[in-house]
C-alpha positions in Angstrom: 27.7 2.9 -15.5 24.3 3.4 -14.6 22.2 5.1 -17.2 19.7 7.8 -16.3 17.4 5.9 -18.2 17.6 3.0 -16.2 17.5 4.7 -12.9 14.3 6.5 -13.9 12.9 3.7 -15.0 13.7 1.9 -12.0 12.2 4.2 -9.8 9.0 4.4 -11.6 8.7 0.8 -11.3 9.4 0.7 -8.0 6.8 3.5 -6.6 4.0 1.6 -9.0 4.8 -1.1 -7.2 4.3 0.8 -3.6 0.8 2.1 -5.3 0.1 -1.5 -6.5 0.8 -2.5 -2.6 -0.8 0.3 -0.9 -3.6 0.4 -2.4 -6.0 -2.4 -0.9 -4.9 -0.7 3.2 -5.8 2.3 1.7 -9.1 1.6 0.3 -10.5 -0.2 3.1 -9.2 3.3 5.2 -11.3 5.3 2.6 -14.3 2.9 3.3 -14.1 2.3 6.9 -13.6 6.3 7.6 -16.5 7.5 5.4 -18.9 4.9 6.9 -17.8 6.1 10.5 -18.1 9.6 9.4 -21.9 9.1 7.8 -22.4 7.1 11.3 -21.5 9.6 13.7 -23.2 12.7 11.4 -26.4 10.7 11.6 -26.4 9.9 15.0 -24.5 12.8 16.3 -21.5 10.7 18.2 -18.2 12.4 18.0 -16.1 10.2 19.8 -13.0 10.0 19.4 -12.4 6.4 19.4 -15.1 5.5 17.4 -13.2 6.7 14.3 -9.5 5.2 15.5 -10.4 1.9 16.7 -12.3 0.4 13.8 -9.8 1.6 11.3 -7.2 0.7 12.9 -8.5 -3.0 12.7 -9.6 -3.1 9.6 -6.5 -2.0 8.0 -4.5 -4.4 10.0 -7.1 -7.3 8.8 -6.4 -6.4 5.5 -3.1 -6.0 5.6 -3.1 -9.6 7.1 -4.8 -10.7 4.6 -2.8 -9.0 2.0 0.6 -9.9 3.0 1.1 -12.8 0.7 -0.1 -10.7 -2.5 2.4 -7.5 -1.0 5.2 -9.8 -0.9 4.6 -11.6 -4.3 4.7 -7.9 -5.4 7.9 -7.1 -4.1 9.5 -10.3 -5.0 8.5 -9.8 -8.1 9.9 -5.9 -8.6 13.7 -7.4 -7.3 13.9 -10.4 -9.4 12.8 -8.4 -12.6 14.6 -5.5 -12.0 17.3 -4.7 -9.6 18.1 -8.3 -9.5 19.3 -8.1 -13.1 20.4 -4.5 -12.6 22.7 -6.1 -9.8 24.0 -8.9 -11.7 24.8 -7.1 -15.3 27.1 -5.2 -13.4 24.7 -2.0 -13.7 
């Protein structure tokens, strides 16, 4: 039977992991917006797209270039934990 121990511990592990993963997209969105946001208060642009657009491709560039890392990750979190969680039986 599955301990409540083990559960919670599992499930910390596994949302550090989705931090661990999330954080590169999510700094790059930090970046990217506030430097579009000083751009447009300095210059007085509010346009829409402006603030979409180059986001959008620099989070998919980085999570392009991040996929191999992410999925190291997440290899990782199933063979050292719920890989031997499935195998002992629980």
């Amino acid at each position: 039977m599955l301990s409540e121990g083990i559960f919670y511990d599992t499930l910390r592990q596994a949302l550090w992991t989705s931090v661990i993963m999330s954080t590169p997209i999510l700094l790059v969105a930090l970046v990217v917006g506030l430097a579009i946001g000083l751009f447009q208060a300095l210059t007085s642009v509010q346009e829409m797209t402006l603030t979409f657009v180059p986001k959008v491709t620099a989070i998919v560039i980085v999570f392009w270039m991040t996929m191999g890392f992410m999925t190291q990750s997440l290899v990782a979190f199933f063979e050292g934990h719920i890989v031997p969680l499935i195998a002992g039986g629980l």
